[in-house]
VEXDREN-2710 file (C-alpha; in Angstrom, 1 decimal):
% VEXDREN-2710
k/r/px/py/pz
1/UNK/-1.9/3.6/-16.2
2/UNK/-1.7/-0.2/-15.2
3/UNK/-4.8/-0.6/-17.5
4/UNK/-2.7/0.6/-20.5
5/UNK/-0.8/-3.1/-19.9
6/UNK/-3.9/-5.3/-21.1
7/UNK/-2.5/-3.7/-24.3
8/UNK/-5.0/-4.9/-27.1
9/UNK/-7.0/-5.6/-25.0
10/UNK/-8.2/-2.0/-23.9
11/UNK/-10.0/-1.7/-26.8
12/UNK/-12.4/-4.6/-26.4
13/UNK/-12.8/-2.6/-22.7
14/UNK/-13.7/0.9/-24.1
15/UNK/-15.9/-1.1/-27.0
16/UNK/-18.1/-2.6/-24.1
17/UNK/-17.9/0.3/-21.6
18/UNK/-18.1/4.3/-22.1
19/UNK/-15.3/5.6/-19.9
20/UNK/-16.4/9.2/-18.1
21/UNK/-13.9/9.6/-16.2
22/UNK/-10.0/8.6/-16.7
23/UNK/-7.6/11.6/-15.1
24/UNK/-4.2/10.6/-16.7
25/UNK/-5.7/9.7/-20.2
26/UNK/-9.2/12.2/-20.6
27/UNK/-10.1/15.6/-20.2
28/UNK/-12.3/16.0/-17.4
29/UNK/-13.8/18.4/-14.8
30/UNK/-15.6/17.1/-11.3
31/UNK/-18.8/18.9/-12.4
32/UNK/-19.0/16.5/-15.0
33/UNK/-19.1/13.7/-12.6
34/UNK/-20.7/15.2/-10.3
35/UNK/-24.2/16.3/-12.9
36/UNK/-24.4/12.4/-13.3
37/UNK/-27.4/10.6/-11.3
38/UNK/-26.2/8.5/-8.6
39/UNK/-25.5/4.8/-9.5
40/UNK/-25.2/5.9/-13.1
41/UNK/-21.4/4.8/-13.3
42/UNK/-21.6/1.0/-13.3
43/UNK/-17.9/0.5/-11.9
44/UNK/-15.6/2.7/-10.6
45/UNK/-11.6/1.3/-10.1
46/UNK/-10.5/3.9/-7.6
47/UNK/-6.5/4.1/-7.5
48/UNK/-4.9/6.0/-4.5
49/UNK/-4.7/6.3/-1.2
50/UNK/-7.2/9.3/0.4
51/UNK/-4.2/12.4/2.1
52/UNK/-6.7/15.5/1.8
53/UNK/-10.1/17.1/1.6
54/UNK/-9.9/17.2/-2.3
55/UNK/-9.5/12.9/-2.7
56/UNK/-12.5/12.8/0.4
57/UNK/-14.5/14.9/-1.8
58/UNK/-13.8/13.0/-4.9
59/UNK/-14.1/9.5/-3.1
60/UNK/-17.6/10.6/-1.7
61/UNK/-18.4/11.5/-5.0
62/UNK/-17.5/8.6/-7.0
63/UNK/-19.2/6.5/-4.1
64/UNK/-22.5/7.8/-5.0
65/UNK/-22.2/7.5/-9.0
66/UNK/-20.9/4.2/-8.7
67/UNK/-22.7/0.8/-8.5
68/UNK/-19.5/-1.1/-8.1
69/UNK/-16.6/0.7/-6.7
70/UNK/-13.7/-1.3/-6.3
71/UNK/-10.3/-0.8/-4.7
72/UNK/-7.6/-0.7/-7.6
73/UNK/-4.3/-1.8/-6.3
74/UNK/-2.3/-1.2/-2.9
75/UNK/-2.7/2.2/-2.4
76/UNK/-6.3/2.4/-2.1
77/UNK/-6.4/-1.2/-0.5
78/UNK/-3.7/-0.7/2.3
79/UNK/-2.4/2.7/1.8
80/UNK/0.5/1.3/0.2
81/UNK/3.8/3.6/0.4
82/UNK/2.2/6.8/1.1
83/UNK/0.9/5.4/3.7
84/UNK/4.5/5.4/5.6
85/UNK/4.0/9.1/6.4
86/UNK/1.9/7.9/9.2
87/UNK/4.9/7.4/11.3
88/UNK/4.9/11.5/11.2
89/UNK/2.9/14.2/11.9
90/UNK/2.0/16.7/9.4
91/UNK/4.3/19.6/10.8
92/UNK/7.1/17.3/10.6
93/UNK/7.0/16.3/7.1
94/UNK/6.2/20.1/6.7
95/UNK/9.3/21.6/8.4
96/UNK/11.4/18.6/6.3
97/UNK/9.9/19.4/2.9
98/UNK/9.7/23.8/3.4
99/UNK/12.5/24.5/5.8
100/UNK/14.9/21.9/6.2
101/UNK/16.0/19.9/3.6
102/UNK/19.0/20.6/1.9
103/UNK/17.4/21.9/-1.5
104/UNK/15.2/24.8/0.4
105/UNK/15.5/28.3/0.8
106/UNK/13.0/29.5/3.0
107/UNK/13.6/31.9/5.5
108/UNK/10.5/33.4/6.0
109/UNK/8.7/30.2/6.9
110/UNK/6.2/29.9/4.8
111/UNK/3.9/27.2/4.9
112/UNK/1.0/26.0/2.2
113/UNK/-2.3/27.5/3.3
114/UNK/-5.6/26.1/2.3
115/UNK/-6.8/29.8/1.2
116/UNK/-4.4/32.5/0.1
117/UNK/-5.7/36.1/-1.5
118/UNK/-3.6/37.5/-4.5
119/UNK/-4.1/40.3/-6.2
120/UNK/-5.9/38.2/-8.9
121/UNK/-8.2/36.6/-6.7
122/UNK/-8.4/33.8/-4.1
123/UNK/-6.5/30.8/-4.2
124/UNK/-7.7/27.4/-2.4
125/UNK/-6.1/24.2/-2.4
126/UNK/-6.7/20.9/-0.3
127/UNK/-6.2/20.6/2.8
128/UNK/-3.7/17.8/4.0
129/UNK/-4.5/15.5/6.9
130/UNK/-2.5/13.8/9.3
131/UNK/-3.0/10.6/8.2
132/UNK/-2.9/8.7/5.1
133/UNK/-6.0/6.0/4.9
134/UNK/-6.7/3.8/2.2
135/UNK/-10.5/4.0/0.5
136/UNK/-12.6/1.6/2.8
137/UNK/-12.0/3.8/5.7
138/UNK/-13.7/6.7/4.0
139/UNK/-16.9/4.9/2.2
140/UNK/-17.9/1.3/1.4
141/UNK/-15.9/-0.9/-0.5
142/UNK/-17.7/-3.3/-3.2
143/UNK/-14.1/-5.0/-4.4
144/UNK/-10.3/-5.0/-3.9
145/UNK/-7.7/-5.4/-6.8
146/UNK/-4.4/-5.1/-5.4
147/UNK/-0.7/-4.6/-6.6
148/UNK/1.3/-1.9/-7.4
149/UNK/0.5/-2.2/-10.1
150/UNK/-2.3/-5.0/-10.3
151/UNK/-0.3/-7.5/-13.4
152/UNK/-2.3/-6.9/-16.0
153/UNK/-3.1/-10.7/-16.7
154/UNK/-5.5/-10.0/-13.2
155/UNK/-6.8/-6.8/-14.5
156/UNK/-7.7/-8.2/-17.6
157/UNK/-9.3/-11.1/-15.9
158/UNK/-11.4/-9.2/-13.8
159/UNK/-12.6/-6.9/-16.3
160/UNK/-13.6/-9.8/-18.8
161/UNK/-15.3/-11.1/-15.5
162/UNK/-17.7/-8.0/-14.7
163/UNK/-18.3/-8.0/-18.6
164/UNK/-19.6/-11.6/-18.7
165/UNK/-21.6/-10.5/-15.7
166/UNK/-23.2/-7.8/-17.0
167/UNK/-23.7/-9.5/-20.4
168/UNK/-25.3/-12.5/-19.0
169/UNK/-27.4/-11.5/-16.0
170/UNK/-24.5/-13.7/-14.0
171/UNK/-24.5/-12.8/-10.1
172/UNK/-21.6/-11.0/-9.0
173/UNK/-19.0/-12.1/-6.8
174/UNK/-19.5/-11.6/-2.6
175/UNK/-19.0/-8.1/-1.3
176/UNK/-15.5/-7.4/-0.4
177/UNK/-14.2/-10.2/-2.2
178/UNK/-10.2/-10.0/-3.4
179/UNK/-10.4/-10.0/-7.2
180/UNK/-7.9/-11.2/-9.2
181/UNK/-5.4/-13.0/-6.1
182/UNK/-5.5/-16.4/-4.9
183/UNK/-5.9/-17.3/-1.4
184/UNK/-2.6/-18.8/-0.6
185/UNK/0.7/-16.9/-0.1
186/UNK/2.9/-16.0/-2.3
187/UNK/5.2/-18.6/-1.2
188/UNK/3.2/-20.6/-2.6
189/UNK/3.7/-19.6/-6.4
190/UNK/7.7/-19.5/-6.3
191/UNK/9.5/-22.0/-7.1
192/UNK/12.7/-21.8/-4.8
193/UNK/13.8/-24.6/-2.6
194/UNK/13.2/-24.3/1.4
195/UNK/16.6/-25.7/3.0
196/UNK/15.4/-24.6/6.8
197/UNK/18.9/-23.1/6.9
198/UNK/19.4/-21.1/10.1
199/UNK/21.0/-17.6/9.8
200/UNK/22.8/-15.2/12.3
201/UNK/22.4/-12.3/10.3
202/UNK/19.9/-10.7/7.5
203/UNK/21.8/-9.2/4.7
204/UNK/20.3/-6.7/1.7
205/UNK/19.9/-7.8/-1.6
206/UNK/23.1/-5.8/-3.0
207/UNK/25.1/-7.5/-0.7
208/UNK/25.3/-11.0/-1.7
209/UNK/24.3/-13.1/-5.2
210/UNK/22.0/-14.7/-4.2
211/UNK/21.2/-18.7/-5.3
212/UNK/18.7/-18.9/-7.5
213/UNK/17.6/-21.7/-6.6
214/UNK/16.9/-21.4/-3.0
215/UNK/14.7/-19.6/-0.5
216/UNK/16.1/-15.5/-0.2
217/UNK/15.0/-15.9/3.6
218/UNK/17.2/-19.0/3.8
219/UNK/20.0/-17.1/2.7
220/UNK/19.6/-13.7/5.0
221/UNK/17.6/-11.6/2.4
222/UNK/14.3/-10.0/4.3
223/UNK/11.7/-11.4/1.4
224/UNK/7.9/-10.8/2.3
225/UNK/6.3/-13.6/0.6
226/UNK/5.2/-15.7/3.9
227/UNK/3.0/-12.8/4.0
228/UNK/1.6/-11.5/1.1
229/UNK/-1.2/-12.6/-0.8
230/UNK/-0.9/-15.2/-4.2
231/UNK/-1.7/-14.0/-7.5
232/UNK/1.3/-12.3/-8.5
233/UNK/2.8/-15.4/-10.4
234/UNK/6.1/-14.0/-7.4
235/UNK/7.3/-12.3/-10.6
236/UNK/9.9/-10.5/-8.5
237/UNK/11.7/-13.5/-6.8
238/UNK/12.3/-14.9/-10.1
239/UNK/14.7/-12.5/-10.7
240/UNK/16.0/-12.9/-7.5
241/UNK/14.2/-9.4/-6.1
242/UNK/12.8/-10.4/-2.4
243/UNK/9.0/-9.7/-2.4
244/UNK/8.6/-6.8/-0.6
245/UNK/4.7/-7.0/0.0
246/UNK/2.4/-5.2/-2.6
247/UNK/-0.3/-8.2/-3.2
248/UNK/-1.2/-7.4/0.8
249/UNK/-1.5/-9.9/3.6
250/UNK/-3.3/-13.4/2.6
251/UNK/-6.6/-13.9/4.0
252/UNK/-5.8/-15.7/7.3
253/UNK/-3.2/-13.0/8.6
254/UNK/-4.6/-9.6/8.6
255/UNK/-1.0/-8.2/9.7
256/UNK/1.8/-8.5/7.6
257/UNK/4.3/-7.3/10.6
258/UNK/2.9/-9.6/12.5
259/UNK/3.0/-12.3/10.0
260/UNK/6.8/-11.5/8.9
261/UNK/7.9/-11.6/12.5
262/UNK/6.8/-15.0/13.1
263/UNK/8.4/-16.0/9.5
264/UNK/11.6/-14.7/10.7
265/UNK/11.6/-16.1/13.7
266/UNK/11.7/-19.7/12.1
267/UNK/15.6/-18.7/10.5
268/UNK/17.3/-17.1/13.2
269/UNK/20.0/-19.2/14.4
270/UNK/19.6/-17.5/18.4
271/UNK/18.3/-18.6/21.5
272/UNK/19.7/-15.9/24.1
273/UNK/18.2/-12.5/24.0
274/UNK/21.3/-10.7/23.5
275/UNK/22.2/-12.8/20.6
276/UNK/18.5/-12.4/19.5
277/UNK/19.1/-8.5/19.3
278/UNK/22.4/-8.8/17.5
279/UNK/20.7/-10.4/14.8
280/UNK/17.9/-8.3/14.8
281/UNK/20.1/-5.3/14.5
282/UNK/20.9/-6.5/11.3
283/UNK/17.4/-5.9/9.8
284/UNK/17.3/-2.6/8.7
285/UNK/14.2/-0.7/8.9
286/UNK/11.4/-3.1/10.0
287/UNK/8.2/-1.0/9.8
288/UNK/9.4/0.2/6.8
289/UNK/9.7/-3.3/5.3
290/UNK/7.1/-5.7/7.2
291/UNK/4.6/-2.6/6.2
292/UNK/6.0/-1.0/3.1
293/UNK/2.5/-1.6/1.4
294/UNK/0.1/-2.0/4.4
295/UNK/0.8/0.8/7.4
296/UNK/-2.4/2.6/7.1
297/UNK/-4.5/-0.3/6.8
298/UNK/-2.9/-2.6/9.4
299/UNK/-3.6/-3.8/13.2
300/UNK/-0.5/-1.2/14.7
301/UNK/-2.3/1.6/12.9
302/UNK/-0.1/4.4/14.4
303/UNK/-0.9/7.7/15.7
304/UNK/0.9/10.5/13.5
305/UNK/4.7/11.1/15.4
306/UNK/4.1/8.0/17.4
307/UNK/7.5/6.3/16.7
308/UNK/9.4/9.1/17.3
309/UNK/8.8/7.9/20.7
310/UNK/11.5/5.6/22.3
311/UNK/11.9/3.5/19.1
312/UNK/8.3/2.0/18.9
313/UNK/4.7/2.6/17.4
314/UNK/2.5/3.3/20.2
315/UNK/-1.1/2.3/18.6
316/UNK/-4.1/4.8/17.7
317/UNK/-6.5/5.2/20.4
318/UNK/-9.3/3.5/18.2
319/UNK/-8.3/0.2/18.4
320/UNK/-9.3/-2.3/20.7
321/UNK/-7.3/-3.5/23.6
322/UNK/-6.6/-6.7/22.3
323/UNK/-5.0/-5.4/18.8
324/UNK/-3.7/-2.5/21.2
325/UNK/-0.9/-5.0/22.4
326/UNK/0.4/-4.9/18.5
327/UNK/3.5/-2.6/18.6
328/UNK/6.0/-2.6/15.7
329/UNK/9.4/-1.2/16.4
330/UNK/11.3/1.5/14.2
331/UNK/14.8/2.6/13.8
332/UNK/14.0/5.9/12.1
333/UNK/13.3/9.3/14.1
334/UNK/12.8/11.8/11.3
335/UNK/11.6/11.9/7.7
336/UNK/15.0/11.8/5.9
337/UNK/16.4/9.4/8.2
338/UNK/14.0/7.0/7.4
339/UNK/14.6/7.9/3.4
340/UNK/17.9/7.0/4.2
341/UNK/17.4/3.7/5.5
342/UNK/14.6/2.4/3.1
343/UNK/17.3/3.7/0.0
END
């Protein structure tokens, strides 16, 4: 729906292009997608992050219809906040959702089942995986958008963009390019003063009122912007709301965690380990904050039910030794704990 907010604008967009497929706004069935010729969609703005066999199937699909597919906003660039179910395994968030949260009745234990007879006939539904991965680890990516949402000055931008190109025979950009974000940190667009002002504890954004005027990380609020991308405007610290991450990590630091970690590190007011910790005890929830947007796309990719293991994220066996010695630690140990925490 983020391409609603062009507003007038989506009319000069369906004048120029013939939409085929648009799930919250057109009726549509896959066989119709799937009876076009490959390449015959010229570009594609995949949303969402890839959970089960029924977004693979879609993804591969889309893939081969599209000339240009591009990444639309966090979820299929990082993963975004689905994405944080990679901390647990499928059966946990399964026993949480059907058996024991508060809300459910379930005695028998019955669990979703990708094929289920009924008297009227056979019923199939996706099947979920244990991880959440964001599009380019499931086919080629030609562009990235991100947000959540993309504003829609960017979107606008960049579909007035692929419209001159195609008008004009113009070449388009480098594969893999960033569309629509600068190359600078969001840092970079606010406007609030750094003061270098040491802190001995963080503090969440209900708890103080904040200075308008200054630096949230000066004054003990947990703000993302040393690493997340430009291109936002930092509409959120304008109203003094820390930036929690969705533009993604700028182009010379691939890991946010590792990125915030090294920001933070520059305002504690600590030297001795035990003081360290006391201050660190005060952030609340790291993976959840340092990779609200970007878990399933990061260097600590973690293997489902990992940090249920003596605090920390052991990584996935695919990685290389080198990004192997990334571990980011976690305070939660089950599903709603961690809903607890991040509320």
């Amino acid at each position: 729906m983020a391409v609603v907010d062009v507003q007038e604008h989506i009319l000069t967009i369906a004048d120029f292009f013939d939409i085929v497929l648009w799930p919250v706004a057109m009726d549509y069935k896959y066989k119709d997608v799937e009876a076009l010729a490959d390449g015959e969609i010229t570009l594609c703005l995949f949303n969402g992050s890839i959970r089960n066999s029924e977004n693979e199937h879609m993804v591969r699909v889309l893939r081969a219809k599209s000339k240009v597919l591009v990444a639309f906003g966090s979820c299929a660039q990082e993963g975004c906040i689905p994405g944080l179910a990679n901390l647990f395994t499928r059966q946990a968030i399964w026993d949480y959702v059907y058996r024991e949260s508060p809300s459910t009745v379930n005695e028998q234990g019955i669990f979703p089942q990708p094929v289920t007879q009924v008297p009227e006939g056979k019923i199939e539904i996706p099947v979920m995986w244990d991880t959440v991965k964001p599009l380019d680890r499931i086919v080629e990516v030609d562009y990235y958008v991100p947000g959540c949402p993309p504003q829609s000055d960017q979107i606008l931008n960049v579909v007035l963009a692929v419209m001159d190109i195609l008008k004009n025979g113009k070449p388009l950009p480098p594969r893999g390019t960033v569309l629509g974000a600068g190359d600078k940190t969001c840092c970079d667009e606010c406007g609030r003063e750094r003061r270098d002002k040491k802190i001995r504890k963080f503090v969440r954004p209900h708890e103080i009122i904040p200075d308008p005027s200054v630096c949230l990380l000066d004054q003990g609020i947990v703000c993302c912007g040393p690493a997340t991308r430009s291109g936002c405007g930092a509409k959120c610290t304008r109203v003094n709301v820390p930036c929690r991450g969705c533009y993604g990590p700028p182009p010379d630091s691939p890991d946010p965690g590792a990125k915030m970690i090294s920001a933070l590190a520059s305002v504690i007011d600590a030297s001795e380990p035990e003081e360290i910790d006391k201050v660190l005890a005060t952030l609340a929830d790291p993976v959840g904050t340092f990779y609200r947007y970007g878990l399933a796309h990061s260097l600590p990719r973690v293997r489902p039910g990992a940090c249920l293991v003596e605090g920390r994220c052991r990584p996935r066996d695919d990685r290389t030794p080198a990004q192997a010695q990334v571990a980011a630690p976690s305070t939660s140990s089950t599903p709603q704990q961690a809903a607890r925490e991040r509320a």
